[in-house]
N, C-alpha and C positions, 0 to 999 in steps of 0.2 A: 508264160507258155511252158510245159514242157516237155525236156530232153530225156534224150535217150538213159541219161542217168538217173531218174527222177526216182526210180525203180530200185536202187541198189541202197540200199538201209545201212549198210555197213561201211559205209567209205563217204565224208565228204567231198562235196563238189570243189577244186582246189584251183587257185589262182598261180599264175608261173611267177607273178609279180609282187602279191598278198598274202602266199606262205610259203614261208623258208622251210618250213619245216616235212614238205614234201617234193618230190621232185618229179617232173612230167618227163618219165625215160624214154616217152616217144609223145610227137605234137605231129603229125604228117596227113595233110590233106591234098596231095598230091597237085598240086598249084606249080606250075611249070611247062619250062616245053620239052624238058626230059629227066626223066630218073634217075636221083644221085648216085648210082653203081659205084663209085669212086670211094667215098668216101661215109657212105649211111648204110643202103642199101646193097642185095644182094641177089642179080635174077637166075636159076638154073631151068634148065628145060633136059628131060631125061632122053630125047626122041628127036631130037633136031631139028622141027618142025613149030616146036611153039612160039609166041612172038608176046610183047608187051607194045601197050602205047596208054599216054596222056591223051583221051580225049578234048577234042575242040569243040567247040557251040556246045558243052555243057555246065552247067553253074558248079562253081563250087571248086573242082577240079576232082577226074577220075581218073582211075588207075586200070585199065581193061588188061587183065593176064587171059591168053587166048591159049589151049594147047592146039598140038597139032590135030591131024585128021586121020589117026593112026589110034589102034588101042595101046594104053598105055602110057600115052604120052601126058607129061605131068609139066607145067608149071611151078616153080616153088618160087616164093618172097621171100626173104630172111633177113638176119642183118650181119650176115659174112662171120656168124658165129664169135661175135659181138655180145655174151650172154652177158647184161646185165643188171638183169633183172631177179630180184632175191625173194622167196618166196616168202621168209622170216620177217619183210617187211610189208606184209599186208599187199603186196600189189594188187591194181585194178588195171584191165583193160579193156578196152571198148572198141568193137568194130564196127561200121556201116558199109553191108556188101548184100550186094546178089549176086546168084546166077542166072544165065540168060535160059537156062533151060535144065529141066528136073531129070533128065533121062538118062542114060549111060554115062554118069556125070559122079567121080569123088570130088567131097569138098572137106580141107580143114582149116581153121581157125584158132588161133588162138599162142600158147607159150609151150617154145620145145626148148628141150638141153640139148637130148640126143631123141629122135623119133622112134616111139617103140620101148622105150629104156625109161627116160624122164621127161613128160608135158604131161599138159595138160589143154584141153580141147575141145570144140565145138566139130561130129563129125557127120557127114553126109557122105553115106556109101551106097548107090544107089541098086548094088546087085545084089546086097546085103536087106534093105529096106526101103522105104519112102519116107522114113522119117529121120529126124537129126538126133543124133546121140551126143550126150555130154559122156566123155572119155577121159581116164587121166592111167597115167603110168608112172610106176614110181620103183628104181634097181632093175629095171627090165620085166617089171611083172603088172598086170593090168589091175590095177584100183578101183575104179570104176568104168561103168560102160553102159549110161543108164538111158533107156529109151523115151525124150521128149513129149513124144508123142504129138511133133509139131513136123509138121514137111516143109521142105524148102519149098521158097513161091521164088517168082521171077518179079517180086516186089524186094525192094530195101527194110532191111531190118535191121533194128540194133542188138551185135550179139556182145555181152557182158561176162564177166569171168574175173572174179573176185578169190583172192585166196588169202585164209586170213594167217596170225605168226604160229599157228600149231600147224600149216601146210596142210588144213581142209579147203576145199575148194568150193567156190560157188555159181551156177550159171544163169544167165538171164537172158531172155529175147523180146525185145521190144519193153526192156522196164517192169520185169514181169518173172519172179522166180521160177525156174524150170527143172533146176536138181541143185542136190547139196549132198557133198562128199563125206566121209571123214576125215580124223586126223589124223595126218600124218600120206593121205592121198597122193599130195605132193611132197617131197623129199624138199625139207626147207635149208638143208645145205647147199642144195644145188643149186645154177644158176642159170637162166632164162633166157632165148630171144623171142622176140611177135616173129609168127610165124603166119603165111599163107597156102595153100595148095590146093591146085587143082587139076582133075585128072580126068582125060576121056579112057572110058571104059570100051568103047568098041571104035571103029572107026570110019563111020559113015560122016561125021560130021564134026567140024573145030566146036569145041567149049569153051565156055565164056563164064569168067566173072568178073564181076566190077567192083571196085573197093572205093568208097567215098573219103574215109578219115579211118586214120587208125591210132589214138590216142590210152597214152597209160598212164598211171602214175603208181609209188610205190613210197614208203618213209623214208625220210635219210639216215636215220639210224633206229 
C-alpha cells in the first residue's frame, strides 16, 4: 500500500529501530487525552479566544487547533523553540492536516527558526489567493514564494518538505512534487522547529484545523 512518503525520491523510508544512522526529531500522532505543553510541545494563541483539544471517537488520534471568532486571532504549535532540526542534515518532514474550511482562513506548515527571517513552509493565505504557496525565507529575506497552484480542500493531505545538505528545499502534497527551491533557500546554519499556524482572517466564525501525525527525520551527522 502506499504512504504519504512513497512520493519523496530523496530521503529513505527510516525505521527508529533499524537505522542508527537517522534520527526521527519528531514521531507525534497525537494519541492521548491531552497535549504535552510541559515538556514537547508548545500552544500560543494571539487573541485569547483560541482553544486546542484531542479529539474523541476518532481513529488514529487528532489534534483540532480552533482560533477564536475575532479577526486575527491565530493558533500557533511549536516546540517552545526547541530548534533542533539542522538543515545540513537533509531533513524531512511530513504532515497530515486539514482545514475545516477554505474562507477567511491563514494556514502554515512546516520548519521555522524565527518566522519571517528563517523557515521554510507550506502556505495558505486566503485574502492573498486560493491556493497554497510553497514559501521559504532565509537572513530575513523571502527565497521563494512559489504558487502551487493546488487549493486547500477540507479533505486530509500529506504535506512533505524535504531540504537537502546545500539548504534547497523541496515541497510535496499527497506524494507528489509541487516546487523545488534553490541552494542555499534555506540557511543550512540555522536551526529548526515543526511549526503549525492557523489564523482567522475576519471574524464571523472559529477556524479549524486538524493535524493527524506530524513526523520528521533528519541524519545524525
Amino acid at each position: 500500500m502506499a504512504s504519504g512518503m512513497d512520493g519523496i525520491q530523496w530521503v529513505d523510508r527510516h525505521s527508529a529501530f533499524q537505522d542508527a544512522d537517522h534520527c526521527r526529531f519528531i514521531d507525534e500522532d497525537f494519541i492521548g487525552h491531552s497535549l504535552d505543553t510541559l515538556d514537547k510541545w508548545r500552544l500560543q494563541n494571539t487573541g485569547g479566544r483560541g482553544s486546542h483539544q484531542l479529539k474523541d471517537d476518532d481513529a488514529n488520534g487528532i489534534l483540532q487547533l480552533l482560533t477564536g471568532n475575532q479577526a486575527n486571532d491565530e493558533m500557533i504549535l511549536d516546540m517552545a523553540n526547541k530548534r533542533q532540526v539542522d538543515p545540513s542534515l537533509s531533513p524531512c518532514i511530513l504532515f497530515r492536516a486539514k482545514a475545516l474550511s477554505s474562507a477567511d482562513i491563514e494556514v502554515r506548515l512546516g520548519l521555522v527558526d524565527v518566522l519571517a527571517q528563517d523557515h521554510c513552509l507550506f502556505v495558505y493565505d486566503n485574502s492573498v489567493s486560493g491556493d497554497i504557496f510553497a514559501n521559504a525565507y532565509s537572513g530575513g529575506g523571502q527565497t521563494e514564494n512559489f504558487d502551487t497552484g493546488i487549493a486547500i480542500l477540507t479533505d486530509y493531505r500529506y504535506y512533505g518538505i524535504y531540504i537537502n545538505s546545500a539548504g534547497r528545499p523541496f515541497w510535496e502534497i499527497n506524494g507528489v512534487p509541487v516546487a523545488e527551491g534553490d541552494d542555499a533557500d534555506v540557511d543550512p546554519t540555522e536551526f529548526f522547529q515543526p511549526y503549525v499556524q492557523v489564523e482567522a482572517e475576519a471574524g464571523a466564525d472559529v477556524k479549524t484545523l486538524e493535524i493527524d501525525f506530524i513526523k520528521g527525520w533528519q541524519r545524525r551527522e
